[in-house]
N, C-alpha and C positions, 0 to 999 in steps of 0.2 A: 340686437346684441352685437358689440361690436370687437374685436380682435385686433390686439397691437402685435406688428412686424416685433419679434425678437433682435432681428439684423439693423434695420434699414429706420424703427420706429413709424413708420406711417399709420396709421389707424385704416383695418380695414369694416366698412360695415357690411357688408355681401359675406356671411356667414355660410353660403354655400361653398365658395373657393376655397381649398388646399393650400393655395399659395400666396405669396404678396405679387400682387400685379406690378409691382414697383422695381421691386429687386430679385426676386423668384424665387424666394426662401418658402420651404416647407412651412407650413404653418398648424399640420397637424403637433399635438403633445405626444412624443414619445415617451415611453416609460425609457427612464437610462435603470439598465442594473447595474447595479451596485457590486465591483466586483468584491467575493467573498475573501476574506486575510485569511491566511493560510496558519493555522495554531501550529506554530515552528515547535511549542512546548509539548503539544499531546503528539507531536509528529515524532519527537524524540522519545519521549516514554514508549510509542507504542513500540521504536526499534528494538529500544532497553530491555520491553517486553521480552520482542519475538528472540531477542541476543539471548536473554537468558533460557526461556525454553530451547532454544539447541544448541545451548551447552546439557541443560536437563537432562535432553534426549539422550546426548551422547554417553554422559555420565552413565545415568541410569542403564542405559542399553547395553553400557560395554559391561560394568558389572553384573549384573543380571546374565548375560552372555558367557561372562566366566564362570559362573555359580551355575549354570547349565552346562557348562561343558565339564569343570570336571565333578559333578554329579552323575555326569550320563560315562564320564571315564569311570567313577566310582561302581556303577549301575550296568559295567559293560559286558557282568558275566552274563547278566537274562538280558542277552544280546539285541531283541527287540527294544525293550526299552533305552536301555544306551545308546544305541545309534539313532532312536530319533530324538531322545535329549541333545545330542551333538551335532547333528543336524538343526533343531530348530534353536542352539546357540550359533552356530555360523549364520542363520536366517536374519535372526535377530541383529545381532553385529552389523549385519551389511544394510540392514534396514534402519538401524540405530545412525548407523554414518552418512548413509544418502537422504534420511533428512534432516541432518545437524548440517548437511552440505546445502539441502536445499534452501532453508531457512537463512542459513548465510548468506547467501545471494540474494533473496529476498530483502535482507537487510543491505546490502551493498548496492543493491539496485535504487532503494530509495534513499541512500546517501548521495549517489550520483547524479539523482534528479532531482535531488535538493542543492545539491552545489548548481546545477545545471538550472535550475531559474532561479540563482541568487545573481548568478553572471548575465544573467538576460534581463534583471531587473536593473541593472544598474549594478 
């Protein structure tokens, strides 16, 4: 069995060689991968996604938050109770915004490295 140079065309028949004795081109098949496209479309929906869950969040969190707080103002004569309705509304709030904060960056982050190999591709 015999093996043609890809480069140089020589035919080689010594099926043991790696290479072209000729011109010294590899002669092994490499597999090429295949680099994979990047779905710019589901790359968008999933931002659209994550966008809309931390507005959700915030949304939801901050009213919830007020409907805790003044319940537990409402609830503040049986003192235990009220204060930790007021309490786990301030929790809430601050947990509701650091992650409508975090999710945002999350999404700004892969905006940037979407811009950032559209410039490196060309």
């Amino acid at each position: 069995m015999s093996k043609k140079c890809l480069k140089c065309g020589i035919s080689i028949t010594d099926g043991s060689s790696d290479y072209c004795y000729q011109c010294g081109k590899d002669m092994q098949q490499k597999k090429q991968s295949v680099p994979k496209g990047i779905d710019e479309e589901a790359i968008g929906k999933a931002e659209s996604v994550l966008n809309i869950i931390a507005k959700a969040t915030l949304i939801l969190g901050t009213i919830t938050a007020i409907i805790m707080f003044f319940i537990g103002v409402d609830k503040f004569s049986d003192y235990e109770i009220g204060i930790e309705l007021i309490i786990a509304s301030i929790v809430l709030l601050i947990s509701s915004v650091i992650t409508w904060a975090t999710l945002k960056v999350f999404c700004n982050i892969s905006n940037n490295l979407q811009e950032i190999n559209k410039k490196m591709k060309g």
